[in-house]
CHARMM internal coordinates of N, CA and C (Angstrom, degrees):
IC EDIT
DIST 1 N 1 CA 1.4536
DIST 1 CA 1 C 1.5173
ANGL 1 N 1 CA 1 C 109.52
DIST 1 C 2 N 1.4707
ANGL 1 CA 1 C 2 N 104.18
DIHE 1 N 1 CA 1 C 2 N 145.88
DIST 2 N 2 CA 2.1050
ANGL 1 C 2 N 2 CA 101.60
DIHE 1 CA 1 C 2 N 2 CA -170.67
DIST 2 CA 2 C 1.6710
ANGL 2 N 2 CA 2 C 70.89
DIHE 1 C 2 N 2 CA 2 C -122.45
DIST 2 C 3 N 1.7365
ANGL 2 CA 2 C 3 N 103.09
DIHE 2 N 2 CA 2 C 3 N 157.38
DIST 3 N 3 CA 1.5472
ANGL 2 C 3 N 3 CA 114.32
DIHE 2 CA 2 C 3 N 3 CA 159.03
DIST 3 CA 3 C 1.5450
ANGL 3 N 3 CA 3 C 92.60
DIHE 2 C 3 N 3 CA 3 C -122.99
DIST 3 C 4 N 1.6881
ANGL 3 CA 3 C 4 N 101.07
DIHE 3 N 3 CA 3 C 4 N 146.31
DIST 4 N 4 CA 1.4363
ANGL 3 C 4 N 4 CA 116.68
DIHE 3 CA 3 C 4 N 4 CA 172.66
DIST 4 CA 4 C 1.2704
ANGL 4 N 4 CA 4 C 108.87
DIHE 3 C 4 N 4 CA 4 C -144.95
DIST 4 C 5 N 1.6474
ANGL 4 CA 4 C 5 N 105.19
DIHE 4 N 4 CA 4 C 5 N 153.11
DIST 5 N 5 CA 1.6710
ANGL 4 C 5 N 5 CA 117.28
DIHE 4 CA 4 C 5 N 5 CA -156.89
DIST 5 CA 5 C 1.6881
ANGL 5 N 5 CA 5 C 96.44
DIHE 4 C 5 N 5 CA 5 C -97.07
DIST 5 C 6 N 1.7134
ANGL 5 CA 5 C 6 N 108.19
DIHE 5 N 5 CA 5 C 6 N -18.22
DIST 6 N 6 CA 1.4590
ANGL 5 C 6 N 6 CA 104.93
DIHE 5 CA 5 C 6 N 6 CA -164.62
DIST 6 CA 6 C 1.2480
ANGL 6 N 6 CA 6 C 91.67
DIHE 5 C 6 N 6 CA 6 C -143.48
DIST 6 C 7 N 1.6870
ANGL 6 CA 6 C 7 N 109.11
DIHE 6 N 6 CA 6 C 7 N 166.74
DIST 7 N 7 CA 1.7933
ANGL 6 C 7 N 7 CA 112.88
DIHE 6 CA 6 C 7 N 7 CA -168.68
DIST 7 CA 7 C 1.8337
ANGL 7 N 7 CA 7 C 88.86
DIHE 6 C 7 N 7 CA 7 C -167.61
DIST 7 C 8 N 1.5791
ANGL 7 CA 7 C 8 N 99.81
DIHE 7 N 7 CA 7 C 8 N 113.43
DIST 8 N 8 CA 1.4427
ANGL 7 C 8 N 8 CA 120.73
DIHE 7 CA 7 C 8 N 8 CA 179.72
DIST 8 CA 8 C 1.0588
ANGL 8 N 8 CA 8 C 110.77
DIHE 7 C 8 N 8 CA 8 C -96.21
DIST 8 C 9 N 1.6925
ANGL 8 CA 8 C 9 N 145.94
DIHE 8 N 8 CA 8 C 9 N 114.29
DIST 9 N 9 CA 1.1562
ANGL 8 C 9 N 9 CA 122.23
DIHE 8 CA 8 C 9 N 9 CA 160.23
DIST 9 CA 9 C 1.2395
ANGL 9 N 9 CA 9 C 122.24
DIHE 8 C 9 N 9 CA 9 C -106.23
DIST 9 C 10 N 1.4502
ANGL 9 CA 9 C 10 N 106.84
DIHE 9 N 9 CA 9 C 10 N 126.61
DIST 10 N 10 CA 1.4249
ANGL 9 C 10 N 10 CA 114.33
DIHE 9 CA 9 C 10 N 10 CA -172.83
DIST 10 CA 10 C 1.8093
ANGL 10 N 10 CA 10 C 113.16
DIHE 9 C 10 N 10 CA 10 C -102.66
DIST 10 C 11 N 0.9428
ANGL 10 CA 10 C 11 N 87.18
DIHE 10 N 10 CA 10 C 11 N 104.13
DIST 11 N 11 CA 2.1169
ANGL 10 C 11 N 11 CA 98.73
DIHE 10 CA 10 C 11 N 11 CA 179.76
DIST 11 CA 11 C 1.3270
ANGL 11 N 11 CA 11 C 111.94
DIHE 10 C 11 N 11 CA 11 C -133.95
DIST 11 C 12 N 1.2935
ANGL 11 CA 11 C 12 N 114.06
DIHE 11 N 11 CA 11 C 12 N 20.43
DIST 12 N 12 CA 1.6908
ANGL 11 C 12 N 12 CA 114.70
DIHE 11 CA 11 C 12 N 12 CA 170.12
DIST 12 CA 12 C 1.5814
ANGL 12 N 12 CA 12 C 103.49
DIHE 11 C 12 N 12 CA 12 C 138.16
DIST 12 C 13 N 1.2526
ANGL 12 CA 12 C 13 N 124.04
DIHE 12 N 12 CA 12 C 13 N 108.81
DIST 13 N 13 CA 1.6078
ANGL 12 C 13 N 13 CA 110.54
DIHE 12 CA 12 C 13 N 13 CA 156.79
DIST 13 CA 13 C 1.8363
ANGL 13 N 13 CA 13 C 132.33
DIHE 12 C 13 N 13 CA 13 C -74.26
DIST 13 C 14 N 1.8217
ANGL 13 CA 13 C 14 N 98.91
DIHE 13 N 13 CA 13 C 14 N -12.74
DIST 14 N 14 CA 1.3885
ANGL 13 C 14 N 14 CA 108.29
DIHE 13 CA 13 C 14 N 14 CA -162.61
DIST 14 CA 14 C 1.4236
ANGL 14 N 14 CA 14 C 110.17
DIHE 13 C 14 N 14 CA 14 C -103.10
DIST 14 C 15 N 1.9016
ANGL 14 CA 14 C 15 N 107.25
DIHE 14 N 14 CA 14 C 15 N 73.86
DIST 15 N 15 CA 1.0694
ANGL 14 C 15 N 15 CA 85.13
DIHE 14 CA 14 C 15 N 15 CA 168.10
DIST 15 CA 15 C 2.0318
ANGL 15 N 15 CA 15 C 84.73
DIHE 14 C 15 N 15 CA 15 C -173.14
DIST 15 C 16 N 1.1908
ANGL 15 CA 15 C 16 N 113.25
DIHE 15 N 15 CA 15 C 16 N 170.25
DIST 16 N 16 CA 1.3561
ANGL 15 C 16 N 16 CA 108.78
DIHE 15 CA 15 C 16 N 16 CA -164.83
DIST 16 CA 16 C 1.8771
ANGL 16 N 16 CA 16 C 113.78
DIHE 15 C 16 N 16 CA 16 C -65.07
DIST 16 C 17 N 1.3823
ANGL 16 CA 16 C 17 N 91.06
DIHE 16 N 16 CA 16 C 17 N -52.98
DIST 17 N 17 CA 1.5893
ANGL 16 C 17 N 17 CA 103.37
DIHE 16 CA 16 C 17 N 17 CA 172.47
DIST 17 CA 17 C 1.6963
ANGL 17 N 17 CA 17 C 114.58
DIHE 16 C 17 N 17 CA 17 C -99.76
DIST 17 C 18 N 1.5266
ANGL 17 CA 17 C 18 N 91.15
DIHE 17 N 17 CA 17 C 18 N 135.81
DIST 18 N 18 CA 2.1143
ANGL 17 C 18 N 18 CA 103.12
DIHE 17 CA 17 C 18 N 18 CA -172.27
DIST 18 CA 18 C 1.4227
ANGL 18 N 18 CA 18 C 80.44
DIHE 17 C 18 N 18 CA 18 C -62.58
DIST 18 C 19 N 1.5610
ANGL 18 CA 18 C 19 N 106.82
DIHE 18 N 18 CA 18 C 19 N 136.07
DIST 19 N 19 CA 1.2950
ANGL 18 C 19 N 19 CA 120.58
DIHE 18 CA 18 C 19 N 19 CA 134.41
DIST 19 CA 19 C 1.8517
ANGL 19 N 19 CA 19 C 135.99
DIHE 18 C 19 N 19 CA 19 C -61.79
DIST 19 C 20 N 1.1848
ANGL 19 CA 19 C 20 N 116.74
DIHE 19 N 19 CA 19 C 20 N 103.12
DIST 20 N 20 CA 1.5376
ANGL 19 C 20 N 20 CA 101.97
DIHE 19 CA 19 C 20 N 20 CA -161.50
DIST 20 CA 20 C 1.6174
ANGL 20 N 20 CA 20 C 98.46
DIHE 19 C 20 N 20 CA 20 C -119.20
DIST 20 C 21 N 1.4626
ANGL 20 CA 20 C 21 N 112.24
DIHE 20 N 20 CA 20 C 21 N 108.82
DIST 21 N 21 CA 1.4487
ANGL 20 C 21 N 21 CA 115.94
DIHE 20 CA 20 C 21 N 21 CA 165.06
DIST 21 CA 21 C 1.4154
ANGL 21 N 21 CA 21 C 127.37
DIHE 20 C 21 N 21 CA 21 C -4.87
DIST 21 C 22 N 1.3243
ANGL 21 CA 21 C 22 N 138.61
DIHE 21 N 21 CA 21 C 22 N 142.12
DIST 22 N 22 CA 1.5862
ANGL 21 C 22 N 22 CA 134.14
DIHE 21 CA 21 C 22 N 22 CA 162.27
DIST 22 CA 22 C 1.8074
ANGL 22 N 22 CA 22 C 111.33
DIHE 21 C 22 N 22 CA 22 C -89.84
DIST 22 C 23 N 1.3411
ANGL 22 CA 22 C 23 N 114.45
DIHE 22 N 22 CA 22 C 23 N 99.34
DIST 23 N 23 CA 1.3189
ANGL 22 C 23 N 23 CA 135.14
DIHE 22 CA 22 C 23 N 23 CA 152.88
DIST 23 CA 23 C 1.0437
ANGL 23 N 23 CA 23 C 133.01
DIHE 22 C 23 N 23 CA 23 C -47.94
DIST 23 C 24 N 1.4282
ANGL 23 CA 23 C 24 N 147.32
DIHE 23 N 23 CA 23 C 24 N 109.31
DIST 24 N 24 CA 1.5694
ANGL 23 C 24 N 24 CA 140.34
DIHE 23 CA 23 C 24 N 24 CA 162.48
DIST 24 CA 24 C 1.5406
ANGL 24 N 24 CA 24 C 105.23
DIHE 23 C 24 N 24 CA 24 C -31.59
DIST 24 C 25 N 1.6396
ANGL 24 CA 24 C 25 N 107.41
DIHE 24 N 24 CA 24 C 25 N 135.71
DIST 25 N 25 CA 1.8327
ANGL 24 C 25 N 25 CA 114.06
DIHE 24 CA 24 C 25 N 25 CA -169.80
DIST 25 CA 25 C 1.5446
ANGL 25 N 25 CA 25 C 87.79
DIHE 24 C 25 N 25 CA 25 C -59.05
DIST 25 C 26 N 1.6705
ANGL 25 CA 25 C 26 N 121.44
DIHE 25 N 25 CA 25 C 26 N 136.07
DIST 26 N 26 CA 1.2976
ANGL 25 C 26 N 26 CA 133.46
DIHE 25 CA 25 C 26 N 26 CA 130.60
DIST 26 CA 26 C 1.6659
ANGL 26 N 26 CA 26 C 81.59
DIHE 25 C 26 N 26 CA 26 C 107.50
DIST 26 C 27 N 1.4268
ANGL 26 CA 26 C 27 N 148.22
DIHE 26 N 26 CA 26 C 27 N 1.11
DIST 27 N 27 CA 1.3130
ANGL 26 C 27 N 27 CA 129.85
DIHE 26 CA 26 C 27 N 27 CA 134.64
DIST 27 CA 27 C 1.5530
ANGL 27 N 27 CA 27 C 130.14
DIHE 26 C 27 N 27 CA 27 C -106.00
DIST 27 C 28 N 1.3485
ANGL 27 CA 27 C 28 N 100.85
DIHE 27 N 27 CA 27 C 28 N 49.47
DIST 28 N 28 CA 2.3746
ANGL 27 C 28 N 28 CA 103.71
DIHE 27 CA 27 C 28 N 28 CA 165.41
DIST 28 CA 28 C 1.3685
ANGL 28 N 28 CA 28 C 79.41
DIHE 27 C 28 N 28 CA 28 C -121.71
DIST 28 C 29 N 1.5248
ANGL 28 CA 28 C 29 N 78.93
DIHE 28 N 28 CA 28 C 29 N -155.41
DIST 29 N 29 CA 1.1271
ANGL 28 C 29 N 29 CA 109.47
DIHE 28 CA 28 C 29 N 29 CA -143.60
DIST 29 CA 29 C 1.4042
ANGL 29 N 29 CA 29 C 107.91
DIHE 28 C 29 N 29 CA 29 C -69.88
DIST 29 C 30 N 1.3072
ANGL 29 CA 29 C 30 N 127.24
DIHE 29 N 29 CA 29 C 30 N -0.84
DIST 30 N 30 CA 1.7063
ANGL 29 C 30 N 30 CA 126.68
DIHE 29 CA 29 C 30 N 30 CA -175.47
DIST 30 CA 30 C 1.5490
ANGL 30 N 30 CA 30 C 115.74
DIHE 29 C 30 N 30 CA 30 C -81.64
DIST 30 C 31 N 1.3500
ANGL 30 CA 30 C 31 N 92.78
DIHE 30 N 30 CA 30 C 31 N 0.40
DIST 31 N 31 CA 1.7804
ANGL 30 C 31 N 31 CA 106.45
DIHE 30 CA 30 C 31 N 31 CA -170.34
DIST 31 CA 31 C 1.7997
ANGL 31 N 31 CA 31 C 112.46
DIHE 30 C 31 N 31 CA 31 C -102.62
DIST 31 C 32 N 1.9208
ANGL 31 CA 31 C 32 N 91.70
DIHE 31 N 31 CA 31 C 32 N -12.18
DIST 32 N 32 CA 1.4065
ANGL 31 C 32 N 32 CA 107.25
DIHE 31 CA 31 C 32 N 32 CA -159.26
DIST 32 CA 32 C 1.6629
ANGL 32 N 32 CA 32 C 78.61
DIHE 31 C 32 N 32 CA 32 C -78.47
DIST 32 C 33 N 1.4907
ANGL 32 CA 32 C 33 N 116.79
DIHE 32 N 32 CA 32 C 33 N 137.37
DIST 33 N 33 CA 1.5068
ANGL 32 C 33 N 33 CA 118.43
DIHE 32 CA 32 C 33 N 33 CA 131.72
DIST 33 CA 33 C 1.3451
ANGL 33 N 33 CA 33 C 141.61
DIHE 32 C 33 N 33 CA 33 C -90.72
DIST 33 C 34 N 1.1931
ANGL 33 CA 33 C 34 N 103.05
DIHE 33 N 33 CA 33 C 34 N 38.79
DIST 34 N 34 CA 1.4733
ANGL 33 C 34 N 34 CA 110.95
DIHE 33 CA 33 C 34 N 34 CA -179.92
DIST 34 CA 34 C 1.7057
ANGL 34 N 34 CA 34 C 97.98
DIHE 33 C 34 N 34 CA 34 C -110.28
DIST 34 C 35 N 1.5975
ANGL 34 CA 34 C 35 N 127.56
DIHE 34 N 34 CA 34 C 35 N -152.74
DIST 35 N 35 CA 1.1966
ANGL 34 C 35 N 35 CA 144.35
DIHE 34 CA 34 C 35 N 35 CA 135.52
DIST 35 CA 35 C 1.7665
ANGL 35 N 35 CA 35 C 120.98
DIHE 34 C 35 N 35 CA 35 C -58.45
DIST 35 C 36 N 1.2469
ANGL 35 CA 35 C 36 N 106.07
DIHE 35 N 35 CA 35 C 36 N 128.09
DIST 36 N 36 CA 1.6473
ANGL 35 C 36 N 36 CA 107.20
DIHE 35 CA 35 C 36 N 36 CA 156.62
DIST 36 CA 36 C 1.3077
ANGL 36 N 36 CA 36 C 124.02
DIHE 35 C 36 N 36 CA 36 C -121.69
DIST 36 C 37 N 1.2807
ANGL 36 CA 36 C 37 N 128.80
DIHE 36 N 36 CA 36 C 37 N 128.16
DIST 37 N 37 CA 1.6114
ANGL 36 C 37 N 37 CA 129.34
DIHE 36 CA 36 C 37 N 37 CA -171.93
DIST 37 CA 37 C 1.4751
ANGL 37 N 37 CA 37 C 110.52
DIHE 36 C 37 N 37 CA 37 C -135.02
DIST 37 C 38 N 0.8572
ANGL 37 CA 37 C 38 N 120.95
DIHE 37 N 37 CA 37 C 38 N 135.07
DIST 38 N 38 CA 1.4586
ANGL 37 C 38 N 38 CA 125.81
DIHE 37 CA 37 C 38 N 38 CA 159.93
DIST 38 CA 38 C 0.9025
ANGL 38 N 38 CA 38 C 150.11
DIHE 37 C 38 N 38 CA 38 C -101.66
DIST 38 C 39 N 1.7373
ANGL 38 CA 38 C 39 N 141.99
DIHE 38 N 38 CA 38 C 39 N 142.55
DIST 39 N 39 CA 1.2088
ANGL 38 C 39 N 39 CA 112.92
DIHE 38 CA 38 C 39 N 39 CA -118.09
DIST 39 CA 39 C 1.9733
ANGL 39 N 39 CA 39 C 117.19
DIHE 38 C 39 N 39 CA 39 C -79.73
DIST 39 C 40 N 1.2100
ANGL 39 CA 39 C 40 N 85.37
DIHE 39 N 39 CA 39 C 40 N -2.02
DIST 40 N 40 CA 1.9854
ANGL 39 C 40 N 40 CA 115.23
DIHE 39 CA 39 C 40 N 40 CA -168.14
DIST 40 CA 40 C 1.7563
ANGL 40 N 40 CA 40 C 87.93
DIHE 39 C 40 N 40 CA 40 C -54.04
DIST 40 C 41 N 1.6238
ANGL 40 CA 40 C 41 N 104.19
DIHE 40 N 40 CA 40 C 41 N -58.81
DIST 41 N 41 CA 1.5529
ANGL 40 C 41 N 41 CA 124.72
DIHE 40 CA 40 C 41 N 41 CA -158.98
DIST 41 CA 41 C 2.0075
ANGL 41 N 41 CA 41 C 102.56
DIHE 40 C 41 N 41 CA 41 C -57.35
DIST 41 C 42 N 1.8601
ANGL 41 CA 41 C 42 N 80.76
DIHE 41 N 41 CA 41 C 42 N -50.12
DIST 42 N 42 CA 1.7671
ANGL 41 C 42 N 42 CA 80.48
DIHE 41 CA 41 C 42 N 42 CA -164.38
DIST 42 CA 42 C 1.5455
ANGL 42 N 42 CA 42 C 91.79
DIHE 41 C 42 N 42 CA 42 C -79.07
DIST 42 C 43 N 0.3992
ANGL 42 CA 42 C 43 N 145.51
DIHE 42 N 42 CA 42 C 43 N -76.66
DIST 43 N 43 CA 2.1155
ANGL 42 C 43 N 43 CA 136.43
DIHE 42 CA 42 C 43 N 43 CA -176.51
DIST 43 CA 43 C 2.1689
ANGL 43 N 43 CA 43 C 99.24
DIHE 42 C 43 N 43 CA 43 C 0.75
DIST 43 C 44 N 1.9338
ANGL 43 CA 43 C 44 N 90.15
DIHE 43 N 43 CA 43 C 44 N -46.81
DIST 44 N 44 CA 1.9705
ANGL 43 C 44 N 44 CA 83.24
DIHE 43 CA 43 C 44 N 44 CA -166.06
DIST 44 CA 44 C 1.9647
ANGL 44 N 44 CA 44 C 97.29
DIHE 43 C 44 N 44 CA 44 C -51.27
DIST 44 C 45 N 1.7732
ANGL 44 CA 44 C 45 N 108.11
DIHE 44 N 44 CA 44 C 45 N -40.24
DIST 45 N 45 CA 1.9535
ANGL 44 C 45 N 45 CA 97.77
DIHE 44 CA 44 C 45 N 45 CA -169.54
DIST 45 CA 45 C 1.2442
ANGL 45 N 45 CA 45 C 127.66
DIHE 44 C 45 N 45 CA 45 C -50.24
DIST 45 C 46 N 1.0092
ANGL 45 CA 45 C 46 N 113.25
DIHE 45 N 45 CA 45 C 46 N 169.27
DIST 46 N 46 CA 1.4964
ANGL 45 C 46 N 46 CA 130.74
DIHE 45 CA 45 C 46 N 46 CA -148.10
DIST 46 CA 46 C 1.7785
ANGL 46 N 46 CA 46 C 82.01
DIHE 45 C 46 N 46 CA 46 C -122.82
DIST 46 C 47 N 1.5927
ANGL 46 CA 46 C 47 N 109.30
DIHE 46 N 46 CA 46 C 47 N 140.03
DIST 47 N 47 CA 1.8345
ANGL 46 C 47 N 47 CA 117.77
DIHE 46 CA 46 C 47 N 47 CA -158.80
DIST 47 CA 47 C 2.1292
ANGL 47 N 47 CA 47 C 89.72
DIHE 46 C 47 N 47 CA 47 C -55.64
DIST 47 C 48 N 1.2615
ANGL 47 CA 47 C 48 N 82.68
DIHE 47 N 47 CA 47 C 48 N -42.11
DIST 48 N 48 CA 1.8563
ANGL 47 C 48 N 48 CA 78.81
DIHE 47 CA 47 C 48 N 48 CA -169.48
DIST 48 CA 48 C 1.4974
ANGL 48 N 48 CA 48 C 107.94
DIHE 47 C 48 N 48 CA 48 C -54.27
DIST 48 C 49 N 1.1550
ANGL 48 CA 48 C 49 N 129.00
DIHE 48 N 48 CA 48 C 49 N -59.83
DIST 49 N 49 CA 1.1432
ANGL 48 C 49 N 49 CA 140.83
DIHE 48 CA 48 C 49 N 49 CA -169.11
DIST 49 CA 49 C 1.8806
ANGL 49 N 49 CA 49 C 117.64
DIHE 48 C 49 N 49 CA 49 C -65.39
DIST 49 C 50 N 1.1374
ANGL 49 CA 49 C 50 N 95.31
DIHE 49 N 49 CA 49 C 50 N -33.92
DIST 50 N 50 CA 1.9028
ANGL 49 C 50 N 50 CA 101.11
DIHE 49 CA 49 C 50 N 50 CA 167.12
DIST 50 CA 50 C 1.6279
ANGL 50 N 50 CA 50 C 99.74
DIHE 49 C 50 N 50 CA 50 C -71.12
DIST 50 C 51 N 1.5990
ANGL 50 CA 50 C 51 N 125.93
DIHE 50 N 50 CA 50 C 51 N -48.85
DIST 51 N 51 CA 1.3028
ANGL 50 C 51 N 51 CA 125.52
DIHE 50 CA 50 C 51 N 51 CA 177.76
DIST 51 CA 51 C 1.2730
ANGL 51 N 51 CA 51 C 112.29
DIHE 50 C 51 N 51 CA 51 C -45.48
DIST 51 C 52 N 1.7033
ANGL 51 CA 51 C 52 N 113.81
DIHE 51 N 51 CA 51 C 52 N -43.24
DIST 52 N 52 CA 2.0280
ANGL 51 C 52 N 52 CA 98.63
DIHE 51 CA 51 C 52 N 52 CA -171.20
DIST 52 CA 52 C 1.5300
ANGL 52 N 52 CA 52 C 93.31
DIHE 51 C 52 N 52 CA 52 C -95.36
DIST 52 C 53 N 1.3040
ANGL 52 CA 52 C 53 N 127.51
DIHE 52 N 52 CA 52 C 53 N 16.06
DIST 53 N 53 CA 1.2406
ANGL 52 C 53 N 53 CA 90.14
DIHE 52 CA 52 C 53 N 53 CA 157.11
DIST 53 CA 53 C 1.6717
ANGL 53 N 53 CA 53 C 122.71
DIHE 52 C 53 N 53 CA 53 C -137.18
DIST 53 C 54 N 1.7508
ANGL 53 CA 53 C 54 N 108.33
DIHE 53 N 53 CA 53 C 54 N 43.13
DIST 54 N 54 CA 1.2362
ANGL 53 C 54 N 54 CA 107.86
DIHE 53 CA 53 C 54 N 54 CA 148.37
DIST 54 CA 54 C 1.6846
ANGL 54 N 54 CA 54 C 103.07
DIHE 53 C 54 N 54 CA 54 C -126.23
DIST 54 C 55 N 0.7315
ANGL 54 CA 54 C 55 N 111.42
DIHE 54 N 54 CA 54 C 55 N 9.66
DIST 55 N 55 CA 1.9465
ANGL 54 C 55 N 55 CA 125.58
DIHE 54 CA 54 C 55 N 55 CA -178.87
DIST 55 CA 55 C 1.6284
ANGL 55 N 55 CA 55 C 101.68
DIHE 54 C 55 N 55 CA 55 C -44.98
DIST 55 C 56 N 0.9680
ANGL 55 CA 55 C 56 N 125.50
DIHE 55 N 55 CA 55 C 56 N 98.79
DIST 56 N 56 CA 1.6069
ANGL 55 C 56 N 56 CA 134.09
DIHE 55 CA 55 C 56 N 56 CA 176.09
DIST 56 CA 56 C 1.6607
ANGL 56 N 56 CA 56 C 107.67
DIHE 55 C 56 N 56 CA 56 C 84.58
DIST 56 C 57 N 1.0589
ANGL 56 CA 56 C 57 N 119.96
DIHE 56 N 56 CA 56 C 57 N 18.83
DIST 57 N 57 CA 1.6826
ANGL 56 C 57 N 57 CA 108.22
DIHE 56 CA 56 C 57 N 57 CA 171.31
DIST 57 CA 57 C 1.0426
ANGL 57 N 57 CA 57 C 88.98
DIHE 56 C 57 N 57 CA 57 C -148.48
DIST 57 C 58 N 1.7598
ANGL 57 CA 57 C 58 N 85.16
DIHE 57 N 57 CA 57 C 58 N 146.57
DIST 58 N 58 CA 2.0262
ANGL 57 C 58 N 58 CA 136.00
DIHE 57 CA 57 C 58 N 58 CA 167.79
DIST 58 CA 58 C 1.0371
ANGL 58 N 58 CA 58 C 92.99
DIHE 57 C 58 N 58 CA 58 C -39.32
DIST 58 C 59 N 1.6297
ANGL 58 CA 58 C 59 N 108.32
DIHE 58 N 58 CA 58 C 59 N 123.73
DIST 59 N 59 CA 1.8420
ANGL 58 C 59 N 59 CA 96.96
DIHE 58 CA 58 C 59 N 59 CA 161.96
DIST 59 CA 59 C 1.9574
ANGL 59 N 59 CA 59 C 91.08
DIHE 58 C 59 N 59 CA 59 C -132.00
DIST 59 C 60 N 1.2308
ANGL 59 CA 59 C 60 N 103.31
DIHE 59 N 59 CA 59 C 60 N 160.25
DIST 60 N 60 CA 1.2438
ANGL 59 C 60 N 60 CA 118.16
DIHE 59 CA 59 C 60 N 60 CA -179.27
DIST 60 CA 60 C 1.6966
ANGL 60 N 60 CA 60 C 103.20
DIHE 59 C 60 N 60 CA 60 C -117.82
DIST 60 C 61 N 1.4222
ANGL 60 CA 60 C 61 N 127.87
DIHE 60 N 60 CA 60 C 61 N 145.08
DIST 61 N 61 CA 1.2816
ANGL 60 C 61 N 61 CA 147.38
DIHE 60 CA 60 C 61 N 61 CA 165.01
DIST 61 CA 61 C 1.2100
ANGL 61 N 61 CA 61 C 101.05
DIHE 60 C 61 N 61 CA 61 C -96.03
DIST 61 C 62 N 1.6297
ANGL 61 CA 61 C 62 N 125.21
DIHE 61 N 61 CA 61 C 62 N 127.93
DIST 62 N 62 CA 1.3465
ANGL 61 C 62 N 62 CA 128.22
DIHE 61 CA 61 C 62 N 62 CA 169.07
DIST 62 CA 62 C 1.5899
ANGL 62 N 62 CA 62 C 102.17
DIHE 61 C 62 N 62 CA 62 C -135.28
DIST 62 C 63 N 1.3107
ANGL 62 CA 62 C 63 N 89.29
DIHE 62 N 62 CA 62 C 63 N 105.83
DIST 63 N 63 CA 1.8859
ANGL 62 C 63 N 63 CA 114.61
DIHE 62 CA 62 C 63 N 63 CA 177.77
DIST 63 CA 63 C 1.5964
ANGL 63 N 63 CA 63 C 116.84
DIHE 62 C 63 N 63 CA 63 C 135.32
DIST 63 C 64 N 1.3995
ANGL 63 CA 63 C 64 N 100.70
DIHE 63 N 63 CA 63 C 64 N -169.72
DIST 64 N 64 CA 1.4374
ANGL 63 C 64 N 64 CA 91.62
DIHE 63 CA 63 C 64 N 64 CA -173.24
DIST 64 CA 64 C 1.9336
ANGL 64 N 64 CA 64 C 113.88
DIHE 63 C 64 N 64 CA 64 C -152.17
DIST 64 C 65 N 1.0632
ANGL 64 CA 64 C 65 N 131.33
DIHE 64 N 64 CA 64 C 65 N -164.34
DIST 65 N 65 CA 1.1964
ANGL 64 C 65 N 65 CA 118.55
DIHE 64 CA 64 C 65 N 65 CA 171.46
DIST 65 CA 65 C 1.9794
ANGL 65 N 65 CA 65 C 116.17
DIHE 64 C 65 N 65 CA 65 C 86.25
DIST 65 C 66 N 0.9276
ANGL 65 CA 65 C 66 N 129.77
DIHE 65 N 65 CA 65 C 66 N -158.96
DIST 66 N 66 CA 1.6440
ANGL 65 C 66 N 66 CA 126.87
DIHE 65 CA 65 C 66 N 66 CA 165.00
DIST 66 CA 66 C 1.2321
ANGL 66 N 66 CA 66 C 109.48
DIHE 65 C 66 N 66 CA 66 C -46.44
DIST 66 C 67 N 1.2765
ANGL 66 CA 66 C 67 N 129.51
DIHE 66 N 66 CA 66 C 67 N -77.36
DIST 67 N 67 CA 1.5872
ANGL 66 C 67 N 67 CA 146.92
DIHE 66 CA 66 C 67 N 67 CA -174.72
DIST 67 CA 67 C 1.5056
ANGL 67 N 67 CA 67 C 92.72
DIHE 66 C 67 N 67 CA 67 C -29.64
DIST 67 C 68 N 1.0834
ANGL 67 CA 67 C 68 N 115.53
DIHE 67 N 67 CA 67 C 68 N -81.92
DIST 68 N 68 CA 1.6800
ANGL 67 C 68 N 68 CA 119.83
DIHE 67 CA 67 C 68 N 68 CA -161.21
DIST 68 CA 68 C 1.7295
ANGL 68 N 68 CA 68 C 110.19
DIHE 67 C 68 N 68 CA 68 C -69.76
DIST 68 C 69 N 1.2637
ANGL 68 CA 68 C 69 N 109.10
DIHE 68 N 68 CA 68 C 69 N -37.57
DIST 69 N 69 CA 1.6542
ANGL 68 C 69 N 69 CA 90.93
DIHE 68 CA 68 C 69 N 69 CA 170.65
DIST 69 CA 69 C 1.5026
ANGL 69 N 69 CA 69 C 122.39
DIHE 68 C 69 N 69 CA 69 C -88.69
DIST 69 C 70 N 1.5721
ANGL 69 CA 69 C 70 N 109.11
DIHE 69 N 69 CA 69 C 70 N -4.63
DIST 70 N 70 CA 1.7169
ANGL 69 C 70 N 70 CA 103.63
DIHE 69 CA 69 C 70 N 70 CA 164.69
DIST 70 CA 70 C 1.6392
ANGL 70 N 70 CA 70 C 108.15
DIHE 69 C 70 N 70 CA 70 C -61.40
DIST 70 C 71 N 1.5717
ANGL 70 CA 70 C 71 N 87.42
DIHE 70 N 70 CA 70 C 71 N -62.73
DIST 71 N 71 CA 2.1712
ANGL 70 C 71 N 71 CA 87.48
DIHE 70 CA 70 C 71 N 71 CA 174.67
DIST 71 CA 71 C 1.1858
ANGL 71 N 71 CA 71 C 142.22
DIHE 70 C 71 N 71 CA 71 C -36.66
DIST 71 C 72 N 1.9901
ANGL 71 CA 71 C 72 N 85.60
DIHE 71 N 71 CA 71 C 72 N -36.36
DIST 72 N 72 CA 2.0272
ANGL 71 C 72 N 72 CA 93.58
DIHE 71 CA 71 C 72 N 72 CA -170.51
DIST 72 CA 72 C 1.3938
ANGL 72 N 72 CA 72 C 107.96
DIHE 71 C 72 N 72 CA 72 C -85.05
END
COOR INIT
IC SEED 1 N 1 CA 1 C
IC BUILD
């Protein structure tokens, strides 16, 4: 088992609406108690503002391709 404070999902930034995976009810992200963002959202921060808010917490990348290795 890993614990994480943050959870990125990366499934495409280029496009108007985040694409967000389909989850079995009661395991996504509504179960996560951490933060969830996607990568559409974190692309809008500003470098300062993405900095304070993974600054000392676990974050996990979930996906793969451009999206997820620009972030990681």
């Amino acid at each position: 088992w890993f614990s994480f404070e943050f959870l990125v999902i990366c499934t495409g930034k280029y496009g108007d609406i985040p694409a967000i995976p389909k989850f079995p009810q009661n395991k996504g992200p509504e179960i996560f108690k951490g933060k969830v963002l996607h990568t559409l959202d974190y692309c809008k921060l500003s470098e300062d503002e993405s900095t304070q808010l993974l600054k000392g917490k676990k974050v996990v990348i979930f996906g793969y391709k451009k999206s997820a290795i620009d972030l990681a």
